[in-house]
VOGU-3710 file (C-alpha; in Angstrom, 3 decimals, decimal comma):
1> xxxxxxxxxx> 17,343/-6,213/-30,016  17,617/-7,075/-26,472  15,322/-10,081/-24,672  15,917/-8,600/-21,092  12,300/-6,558/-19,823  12,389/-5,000/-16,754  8,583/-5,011/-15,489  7,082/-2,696/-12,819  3,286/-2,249/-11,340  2,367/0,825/-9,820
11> xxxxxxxxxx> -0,931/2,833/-8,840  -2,663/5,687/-10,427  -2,469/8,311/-7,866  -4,480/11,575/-7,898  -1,113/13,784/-8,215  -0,775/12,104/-11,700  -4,129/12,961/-12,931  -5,576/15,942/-14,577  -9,167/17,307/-12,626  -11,023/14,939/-14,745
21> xxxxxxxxxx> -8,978/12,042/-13,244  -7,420/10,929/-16,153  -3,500/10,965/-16,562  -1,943/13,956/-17,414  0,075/13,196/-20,368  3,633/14,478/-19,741  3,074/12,016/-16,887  3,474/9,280/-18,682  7,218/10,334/-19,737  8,262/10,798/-15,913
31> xxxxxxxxxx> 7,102/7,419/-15,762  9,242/5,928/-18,708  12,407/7,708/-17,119  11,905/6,045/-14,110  11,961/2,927/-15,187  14,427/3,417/-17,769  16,928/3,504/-14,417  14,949/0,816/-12,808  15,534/-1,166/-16,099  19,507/-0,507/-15,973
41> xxxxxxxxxx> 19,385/-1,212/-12,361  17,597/-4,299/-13,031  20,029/-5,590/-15,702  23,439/-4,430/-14,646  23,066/-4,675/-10,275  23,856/-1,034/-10,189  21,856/1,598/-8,341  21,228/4,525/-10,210  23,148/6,812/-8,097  26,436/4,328/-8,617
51> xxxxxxxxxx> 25,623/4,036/-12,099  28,393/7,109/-13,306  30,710/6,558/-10,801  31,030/2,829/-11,643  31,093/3,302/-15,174  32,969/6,972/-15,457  30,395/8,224/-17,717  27,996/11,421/-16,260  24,864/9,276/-17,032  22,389/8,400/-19,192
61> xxxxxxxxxx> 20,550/11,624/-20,502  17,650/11,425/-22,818  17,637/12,651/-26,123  14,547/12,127/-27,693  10,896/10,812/-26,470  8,006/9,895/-27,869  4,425/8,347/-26,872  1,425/6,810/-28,677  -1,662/7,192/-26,369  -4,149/4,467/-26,652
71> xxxxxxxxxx> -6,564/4,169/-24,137  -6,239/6,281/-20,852  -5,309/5,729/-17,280  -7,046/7,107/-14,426  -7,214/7,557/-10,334  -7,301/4,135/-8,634  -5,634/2,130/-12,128  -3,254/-0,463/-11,418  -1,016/-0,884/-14,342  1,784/-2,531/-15,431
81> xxxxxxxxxx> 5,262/-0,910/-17,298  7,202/-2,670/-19,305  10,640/-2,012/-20,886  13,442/-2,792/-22,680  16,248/-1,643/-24,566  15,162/-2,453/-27,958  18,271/-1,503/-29,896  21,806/-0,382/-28,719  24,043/1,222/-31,102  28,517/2,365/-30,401
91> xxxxxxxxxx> 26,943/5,031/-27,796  23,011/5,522/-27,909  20,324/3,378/-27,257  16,559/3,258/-27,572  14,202/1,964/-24,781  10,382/0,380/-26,027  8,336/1,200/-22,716  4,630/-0,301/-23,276  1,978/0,960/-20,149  -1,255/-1,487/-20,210
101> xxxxxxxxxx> -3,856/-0,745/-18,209  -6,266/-4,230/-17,316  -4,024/-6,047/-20,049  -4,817/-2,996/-22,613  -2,248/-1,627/-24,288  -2,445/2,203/-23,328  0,500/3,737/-23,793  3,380/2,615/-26,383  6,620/4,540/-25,454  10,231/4,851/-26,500
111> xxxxxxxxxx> 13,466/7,047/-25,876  16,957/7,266/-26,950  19,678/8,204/-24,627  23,103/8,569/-24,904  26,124/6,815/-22,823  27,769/11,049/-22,080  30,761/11,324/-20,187  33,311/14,278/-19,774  35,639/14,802/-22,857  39,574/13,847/-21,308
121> xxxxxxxxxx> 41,052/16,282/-22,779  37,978/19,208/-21,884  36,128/18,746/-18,694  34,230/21,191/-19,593  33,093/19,783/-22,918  30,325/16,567/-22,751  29,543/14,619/-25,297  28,741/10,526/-26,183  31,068/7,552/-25,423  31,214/3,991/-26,721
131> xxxxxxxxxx> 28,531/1,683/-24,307  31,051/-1,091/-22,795  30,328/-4,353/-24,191  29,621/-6,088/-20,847  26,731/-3,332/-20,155  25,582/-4,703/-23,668  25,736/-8,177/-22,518  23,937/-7,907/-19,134  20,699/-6,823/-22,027  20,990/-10,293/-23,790
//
């Protein structure tokens, strides 16, 4: 378990929402993958774009996703995102993203992505590398 949160506030716009004004729900996941890379760039003082090049991996590519919605959002909502990586393993990871809308808990989030680089010995082949311990240790 990691102790670093990245925390974000953005508006509700009407491009999120459904005609009834209410968040559309595959929304919500373009929102935790954003600040999944916010959350990296956060912690580690890499932009996203730099992120492969400065560690020679291809990225950070989700996995698996998965959302318990609470209460909804809608046009005009301020809220607040909050996440972490909440476990790190050799070359996944998971990331807890929590979306409250006026200090409600509305959304309760998580992924697991993978640390992917090109095989050396197959360019053409992808597939999951160890995380460097100092990307660990910028989490702590």
């Amino acid at each position: 378990m990691t102790s670093f949160v990245f925390r974000r506030q953005m508006m509700i716009e009407w491009g999120h929402c459904d005609p009834a004004g209410i968040v559309f729900n595959s929304r919500f996941f373009e929102f935790f993958d954003h600040s999944t890379w916010l959350l990296f760039d956060a912690a580690l003082g890499v932009r996203p774009p730099d992120l492969a090049p400065t560690y020679g991996i291809l990225g950070i590519p989700l996995v698996d996703a998965r959302a318990d919605f609470r209460k909804p959002a809608r046009f005009g909502d301020m809220v607040e995102i909050s996440s972490r990586v909440s476990e790190f393993r050799r070359s996944s990871f998971d990331v807890e993203h929590r979306i409250t809308v006026d200090g409600e808990l509305a959304v309760d989030g998580s992924e697991t992505r993978v640390w992917a680089a090109r095989a050396k010995d197959n360019p053409e082949k992808i597939g999951a590398v160890a995380i460097p311990s100092e990307v660990i240790a910028r989490f702590g």
